[in-house]
SELUMNU-815468 format. One record per residue: z, y, x of N, C-alpha, C in turn; residue number from 1. Coordinates in Angstrom, 3 decimals. Layout:
N
- Z  Y  X  Z  Y  X  Z  Y  X  NUM $
...
This chain:
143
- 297.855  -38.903  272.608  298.134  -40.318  272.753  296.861  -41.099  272.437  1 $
- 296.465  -41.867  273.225  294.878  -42.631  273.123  295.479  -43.846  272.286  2 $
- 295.267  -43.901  270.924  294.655  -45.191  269.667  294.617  -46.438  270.316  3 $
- 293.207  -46.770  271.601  292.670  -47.552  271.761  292.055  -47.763  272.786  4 $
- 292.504  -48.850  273.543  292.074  -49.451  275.235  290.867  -49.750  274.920  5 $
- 290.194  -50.226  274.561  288.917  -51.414  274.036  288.523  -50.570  273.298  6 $
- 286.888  -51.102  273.121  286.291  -50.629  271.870  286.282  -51.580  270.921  7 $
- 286.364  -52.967  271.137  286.700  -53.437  270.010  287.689  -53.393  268.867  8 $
- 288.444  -53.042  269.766  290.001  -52.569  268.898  290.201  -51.848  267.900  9 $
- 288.734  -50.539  267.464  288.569  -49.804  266.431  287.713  -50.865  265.483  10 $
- 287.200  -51.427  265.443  286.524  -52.485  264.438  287.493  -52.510  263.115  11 $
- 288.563  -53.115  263.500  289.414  -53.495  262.442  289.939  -51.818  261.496  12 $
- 289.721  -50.891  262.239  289.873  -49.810  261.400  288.795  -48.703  261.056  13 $
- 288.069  -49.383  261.031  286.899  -48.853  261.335  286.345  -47.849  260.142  14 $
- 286.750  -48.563  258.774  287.410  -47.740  257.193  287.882  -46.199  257.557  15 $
- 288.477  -46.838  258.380  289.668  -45.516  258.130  289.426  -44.309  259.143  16 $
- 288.520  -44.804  260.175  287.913  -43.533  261.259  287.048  -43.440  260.636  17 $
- 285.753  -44.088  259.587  284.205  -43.130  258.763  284.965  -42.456  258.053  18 $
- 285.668  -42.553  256.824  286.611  -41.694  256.391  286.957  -40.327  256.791  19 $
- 287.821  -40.425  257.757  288.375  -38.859  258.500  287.469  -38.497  259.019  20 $
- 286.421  -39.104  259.860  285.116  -38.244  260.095  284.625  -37.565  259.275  21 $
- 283.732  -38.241  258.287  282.996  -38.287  257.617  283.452  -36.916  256.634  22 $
- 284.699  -36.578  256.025  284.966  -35.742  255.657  285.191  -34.605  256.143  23 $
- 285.002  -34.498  257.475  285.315  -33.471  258.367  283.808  -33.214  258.802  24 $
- 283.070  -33.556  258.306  281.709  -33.439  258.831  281.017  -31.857  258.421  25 $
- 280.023  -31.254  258.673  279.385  -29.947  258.644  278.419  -30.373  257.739  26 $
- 277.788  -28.539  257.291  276.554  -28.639  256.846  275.067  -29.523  256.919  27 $
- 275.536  -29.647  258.248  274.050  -30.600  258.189  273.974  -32.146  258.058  28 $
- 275.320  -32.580  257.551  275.240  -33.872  256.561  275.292  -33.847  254.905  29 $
- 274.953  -34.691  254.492  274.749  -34.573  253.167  275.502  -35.715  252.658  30 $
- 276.102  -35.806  251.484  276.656  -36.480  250.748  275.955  -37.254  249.662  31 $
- 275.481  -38.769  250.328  274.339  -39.271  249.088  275.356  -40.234  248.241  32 $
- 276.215  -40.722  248.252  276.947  -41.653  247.524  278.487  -42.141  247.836  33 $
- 279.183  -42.516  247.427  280.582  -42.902  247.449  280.739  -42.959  249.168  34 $
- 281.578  -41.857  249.407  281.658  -41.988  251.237  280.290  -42.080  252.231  35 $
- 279.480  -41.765  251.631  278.376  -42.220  252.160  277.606  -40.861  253.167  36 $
- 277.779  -40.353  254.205  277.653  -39.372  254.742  276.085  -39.391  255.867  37 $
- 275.162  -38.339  255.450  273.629  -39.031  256.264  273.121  -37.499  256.474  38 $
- 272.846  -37.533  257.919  271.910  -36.127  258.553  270.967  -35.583  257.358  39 $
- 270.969  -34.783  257.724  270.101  -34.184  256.487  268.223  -34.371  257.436  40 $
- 268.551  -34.877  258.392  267.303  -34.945  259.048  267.059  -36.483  259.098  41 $
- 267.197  -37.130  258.119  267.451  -38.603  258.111  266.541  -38.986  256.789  42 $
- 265.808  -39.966  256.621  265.126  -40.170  255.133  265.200  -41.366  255.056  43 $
- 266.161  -41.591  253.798  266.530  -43.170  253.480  265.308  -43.138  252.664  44 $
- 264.441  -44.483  252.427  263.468  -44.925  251.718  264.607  -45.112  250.498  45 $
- 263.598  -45.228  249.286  264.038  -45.792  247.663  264.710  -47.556  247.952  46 $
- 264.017  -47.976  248.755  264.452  -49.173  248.405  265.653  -49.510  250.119  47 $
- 266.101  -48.883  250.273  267.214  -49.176  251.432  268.522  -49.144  249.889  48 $
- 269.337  -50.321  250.791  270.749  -49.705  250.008  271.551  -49.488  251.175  49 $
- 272.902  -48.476  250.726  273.774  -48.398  251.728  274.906  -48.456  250.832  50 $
- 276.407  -48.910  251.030  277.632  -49.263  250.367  278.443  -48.695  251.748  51 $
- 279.342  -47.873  251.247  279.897  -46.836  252.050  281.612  -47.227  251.976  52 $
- 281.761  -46.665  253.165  281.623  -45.571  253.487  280.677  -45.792  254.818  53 $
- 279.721  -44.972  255.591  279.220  -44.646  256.259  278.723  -43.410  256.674  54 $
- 278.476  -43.559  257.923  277.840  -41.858  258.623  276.512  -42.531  259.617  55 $
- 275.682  -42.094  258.974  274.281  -41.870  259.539  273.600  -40.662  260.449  56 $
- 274.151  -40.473  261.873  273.644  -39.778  262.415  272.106  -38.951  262.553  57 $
- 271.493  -37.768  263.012  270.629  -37.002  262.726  269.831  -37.967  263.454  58 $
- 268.399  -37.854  263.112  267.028  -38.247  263.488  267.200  -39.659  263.666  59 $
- 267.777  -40.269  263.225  267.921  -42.318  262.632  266.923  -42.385  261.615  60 $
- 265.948  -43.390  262.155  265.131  -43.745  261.152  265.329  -45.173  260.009  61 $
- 265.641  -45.069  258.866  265.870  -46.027  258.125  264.617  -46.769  257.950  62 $
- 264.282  -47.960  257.666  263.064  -48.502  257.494  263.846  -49.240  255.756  63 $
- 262.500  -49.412  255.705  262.271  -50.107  254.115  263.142  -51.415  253.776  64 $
- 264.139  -51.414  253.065  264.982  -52.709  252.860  265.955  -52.994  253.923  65 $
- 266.502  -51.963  254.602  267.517  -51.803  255.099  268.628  -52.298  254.582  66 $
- 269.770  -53.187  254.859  271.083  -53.014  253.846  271.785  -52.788  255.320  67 $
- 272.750  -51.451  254.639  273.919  -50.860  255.147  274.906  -51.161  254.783  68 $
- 275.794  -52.095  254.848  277.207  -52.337  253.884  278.504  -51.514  254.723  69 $
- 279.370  -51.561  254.399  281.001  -50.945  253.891  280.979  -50.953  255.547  70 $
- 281.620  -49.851  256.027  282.220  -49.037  257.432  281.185  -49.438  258.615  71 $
- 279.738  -48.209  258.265  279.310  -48.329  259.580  279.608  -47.093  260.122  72 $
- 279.127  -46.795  261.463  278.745  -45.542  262.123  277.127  -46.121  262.464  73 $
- 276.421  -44.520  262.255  275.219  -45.453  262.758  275.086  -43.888  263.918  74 $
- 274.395  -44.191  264.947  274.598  -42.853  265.815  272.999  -41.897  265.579  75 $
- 272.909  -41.261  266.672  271.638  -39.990  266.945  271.014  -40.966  267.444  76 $
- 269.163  -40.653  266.799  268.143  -41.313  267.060  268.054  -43.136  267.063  77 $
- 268.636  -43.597  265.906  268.428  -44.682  266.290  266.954  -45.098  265.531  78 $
- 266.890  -46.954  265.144  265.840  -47.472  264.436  266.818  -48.487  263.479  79 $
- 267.083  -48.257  262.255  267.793  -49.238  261.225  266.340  -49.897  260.766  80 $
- 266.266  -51.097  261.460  264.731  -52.141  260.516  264.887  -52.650  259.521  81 $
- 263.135  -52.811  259.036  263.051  -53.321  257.914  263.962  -54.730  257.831  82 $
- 264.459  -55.254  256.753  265.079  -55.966  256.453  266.365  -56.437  257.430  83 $
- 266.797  -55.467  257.985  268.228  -55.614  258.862  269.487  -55.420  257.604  84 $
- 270.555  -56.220  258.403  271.924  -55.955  257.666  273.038  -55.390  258.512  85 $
- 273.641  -54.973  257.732  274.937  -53.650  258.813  275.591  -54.166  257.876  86 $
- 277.084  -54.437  258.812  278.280  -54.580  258.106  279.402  -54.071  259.481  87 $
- 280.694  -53.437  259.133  281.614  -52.931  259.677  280.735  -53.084  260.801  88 $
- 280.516  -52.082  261.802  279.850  -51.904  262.961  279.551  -50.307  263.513  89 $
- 279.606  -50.071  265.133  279.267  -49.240  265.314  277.782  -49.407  266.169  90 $
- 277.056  -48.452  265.797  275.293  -47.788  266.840  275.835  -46.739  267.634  91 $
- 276.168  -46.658  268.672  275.580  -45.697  269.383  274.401  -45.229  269.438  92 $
- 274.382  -44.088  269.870  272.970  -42.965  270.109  271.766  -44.076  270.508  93 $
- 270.631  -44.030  269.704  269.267  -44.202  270.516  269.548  -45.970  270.735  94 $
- 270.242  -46.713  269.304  270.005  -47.921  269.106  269.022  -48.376  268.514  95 $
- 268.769  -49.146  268.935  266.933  -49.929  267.965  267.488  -51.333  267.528  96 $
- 267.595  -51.611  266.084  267.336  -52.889  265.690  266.252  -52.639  264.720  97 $
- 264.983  -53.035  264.978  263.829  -53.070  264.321  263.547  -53.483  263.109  98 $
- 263.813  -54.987  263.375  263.060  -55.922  261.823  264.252  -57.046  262.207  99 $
- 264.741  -57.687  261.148  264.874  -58.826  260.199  266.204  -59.420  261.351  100 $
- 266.856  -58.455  261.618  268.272  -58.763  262.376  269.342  -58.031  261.276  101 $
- 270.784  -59.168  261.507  272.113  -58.933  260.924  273.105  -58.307  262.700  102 $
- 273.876  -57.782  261.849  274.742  -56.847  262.766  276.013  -56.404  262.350  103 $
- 277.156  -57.545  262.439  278.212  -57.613  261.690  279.687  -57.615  262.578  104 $
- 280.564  -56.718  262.423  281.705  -56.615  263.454  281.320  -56.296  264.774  105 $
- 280.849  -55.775  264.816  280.056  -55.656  266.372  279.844  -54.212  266.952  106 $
- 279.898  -53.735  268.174  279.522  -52.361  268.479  278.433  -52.718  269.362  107 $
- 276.979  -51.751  269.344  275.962  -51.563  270.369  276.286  -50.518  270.672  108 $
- 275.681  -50.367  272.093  275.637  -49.400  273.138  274.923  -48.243  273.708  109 $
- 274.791  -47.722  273.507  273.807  -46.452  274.094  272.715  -47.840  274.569  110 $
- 271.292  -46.740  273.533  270.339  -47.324  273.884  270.342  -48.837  273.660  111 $
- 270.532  -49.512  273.559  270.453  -51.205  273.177  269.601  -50.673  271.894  112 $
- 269.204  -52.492  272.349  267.982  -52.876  271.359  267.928  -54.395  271.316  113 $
- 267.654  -54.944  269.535  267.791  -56.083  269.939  266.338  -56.512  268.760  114 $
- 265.979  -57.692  269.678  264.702  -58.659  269.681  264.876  -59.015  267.887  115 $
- 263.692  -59.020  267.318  262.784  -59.742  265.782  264.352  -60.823  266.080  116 $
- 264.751  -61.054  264.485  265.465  -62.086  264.244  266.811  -61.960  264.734  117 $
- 267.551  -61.055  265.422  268.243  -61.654  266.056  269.674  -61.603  264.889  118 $
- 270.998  -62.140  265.637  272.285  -62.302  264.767  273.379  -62.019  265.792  119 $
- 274.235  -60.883  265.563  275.665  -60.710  266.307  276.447  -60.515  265.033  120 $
- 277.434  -60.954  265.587  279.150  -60.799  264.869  280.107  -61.295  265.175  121 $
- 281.361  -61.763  264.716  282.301  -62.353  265.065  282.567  -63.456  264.661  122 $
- 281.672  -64.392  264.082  281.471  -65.552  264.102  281.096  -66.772  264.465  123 $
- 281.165  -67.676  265.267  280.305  -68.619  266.196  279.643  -69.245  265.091  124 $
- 278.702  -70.229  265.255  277.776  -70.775  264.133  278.522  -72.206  263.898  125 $
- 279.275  -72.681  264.971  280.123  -73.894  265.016  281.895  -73.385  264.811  126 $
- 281.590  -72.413  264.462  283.414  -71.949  263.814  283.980  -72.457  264.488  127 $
- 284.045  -73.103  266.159  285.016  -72.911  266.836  285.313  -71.783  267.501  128 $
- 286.597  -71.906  268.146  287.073  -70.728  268.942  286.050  -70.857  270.689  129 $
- 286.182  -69.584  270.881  285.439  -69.419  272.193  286.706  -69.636  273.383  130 $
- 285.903  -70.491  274.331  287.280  -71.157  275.420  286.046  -69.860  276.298  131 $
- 287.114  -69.176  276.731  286.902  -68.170  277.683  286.747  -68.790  279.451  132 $
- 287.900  -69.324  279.216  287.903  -69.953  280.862  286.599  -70.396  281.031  133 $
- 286.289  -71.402  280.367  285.183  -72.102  280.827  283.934  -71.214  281.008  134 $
- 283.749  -69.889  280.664  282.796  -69.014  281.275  282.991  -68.088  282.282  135 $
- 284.286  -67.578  282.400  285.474  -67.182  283.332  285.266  -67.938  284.990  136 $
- 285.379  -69.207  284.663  284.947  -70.159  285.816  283.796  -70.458  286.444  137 $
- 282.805  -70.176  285.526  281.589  -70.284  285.551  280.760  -69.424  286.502  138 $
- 281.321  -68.369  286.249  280.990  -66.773  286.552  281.605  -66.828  287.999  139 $
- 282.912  -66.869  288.375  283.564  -66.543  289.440  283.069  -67.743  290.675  140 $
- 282.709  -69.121  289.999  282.524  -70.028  290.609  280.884  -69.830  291.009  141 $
- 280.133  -68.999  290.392  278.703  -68.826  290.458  278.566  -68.769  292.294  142 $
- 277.377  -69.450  292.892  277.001  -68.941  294.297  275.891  -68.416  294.570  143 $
């Protein structure tokens, strides 16, 4: 029986799939802290924090002052940058966020990469709701 149409739809449980992974995981992860599950081919710097539960896929490079907070997945080969923030989120394989971007409720995609500075999540900056139509219309009405 398939969980989930969408990929957004795992977000909200997102706890509870690092979890059952994460414990089901093999030898070649290592157990650095409370739920906290990382390739053994992975080298967190001294000064990264991570708050778990999370799974850090093999050959992800952590950079210096990383914060990882509570239910990521991070996938194979990515780039976690210096001074980036992770919160509930999934990386797919061979994601790059470099330097000085937040990344909150959100899933990237195979390969994505996002630009110095940037900000995703589920928040608008004007805390209104998003009127769909009006881009819906936009789009279909495009010539």
């Amino acid at each position: 029986i398939k969980k989930y149409e969408y990929p957004y739809e795992v977000l909200p449980n997102i706890k509870n799939i690092v979890l059952e992974i994460g414990q089901n995981l093999d030898s070649n992860y290592k157990l650095i802290g409370d739920n906290i599950w990382v390739s053994k081919t992975v080298n967190v710097p001294n000064n990264a924090t991570i708050i778990g539960p999370c799974i850090i896929d093999h050959n992800t490079e952590i950079r210096p002052n990383a914060f990882i907070r509570e239910n990521v997945i991070i996938g194979k080969n990515c780039v976690i940058g210096n001074s980036c923030e992770f919160k509930n989120c999934i990386l797919y394989d061979n994601v790059k966020v470099p330097h000085f971007n937040y990344v909150g409720d959100s899933i990237l995609g195979y390969s994505s990469h996002m630009g110095a500075g940037s900000i995703i999540s589920n928040v608008k900056s004007d805390n209104k709701n998003l009127k769909l139509n009006f881009f819906l219309n936009l789009i279909l009405n495009y010539n």
